[in-house]
N, C-alpha and C positions, 0 to 999 in steps of 0.2 A: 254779307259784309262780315270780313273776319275782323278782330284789333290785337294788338300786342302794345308792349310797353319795353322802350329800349332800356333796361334795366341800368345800364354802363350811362346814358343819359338824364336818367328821369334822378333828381333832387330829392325827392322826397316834399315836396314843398306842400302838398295834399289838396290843391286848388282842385284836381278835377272831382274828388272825393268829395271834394265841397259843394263844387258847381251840380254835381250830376251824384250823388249819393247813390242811385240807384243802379249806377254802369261800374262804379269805381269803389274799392277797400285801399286802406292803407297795411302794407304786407307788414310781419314781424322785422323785416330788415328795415323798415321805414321808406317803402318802396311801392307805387301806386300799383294795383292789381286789376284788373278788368275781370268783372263777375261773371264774363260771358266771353269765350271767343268768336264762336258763332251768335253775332249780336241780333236778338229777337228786334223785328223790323219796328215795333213800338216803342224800342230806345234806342235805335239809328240816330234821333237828333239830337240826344244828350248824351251820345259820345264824341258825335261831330262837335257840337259845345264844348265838350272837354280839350279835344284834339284842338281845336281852333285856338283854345284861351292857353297851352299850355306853355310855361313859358319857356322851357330848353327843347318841345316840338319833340317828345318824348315818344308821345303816342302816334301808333303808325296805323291807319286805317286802312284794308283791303277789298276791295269789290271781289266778290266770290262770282264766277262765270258760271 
């Protein structure tokens, strides 16, 4: 599972930084940051939390083959 964050979409609003502290920073531009692109498979569901709850659907999660 890879995730990115559309930078040109994402508000800064810091819900997922909230929700999931452990997947998400908030950047210097005030912009959410995912701690991990290659998401270790024991925080697969508090990214999916964040991505679910986010509210401009910012975060884009990828199934790696």
């Amino acid at each position: 599972m890879r995730v990115i964050v559309d930078n040109d979409t994402c508000s800064g609003c810091g819900l997922c930084a909230s929700l999931c502290p452990d997947a998400f920073d908030m950047g210097s531009e005030g912009k959410a940051l995912p701690r991990h692109k290659a998401v270790p498979s024991w925080l697969e569901q508090e990214y999916q939390i964040a991505a679910d709850n986010c509210p401009e659907e910012a975060i884009k999660i990828f199934c790696q083959v």
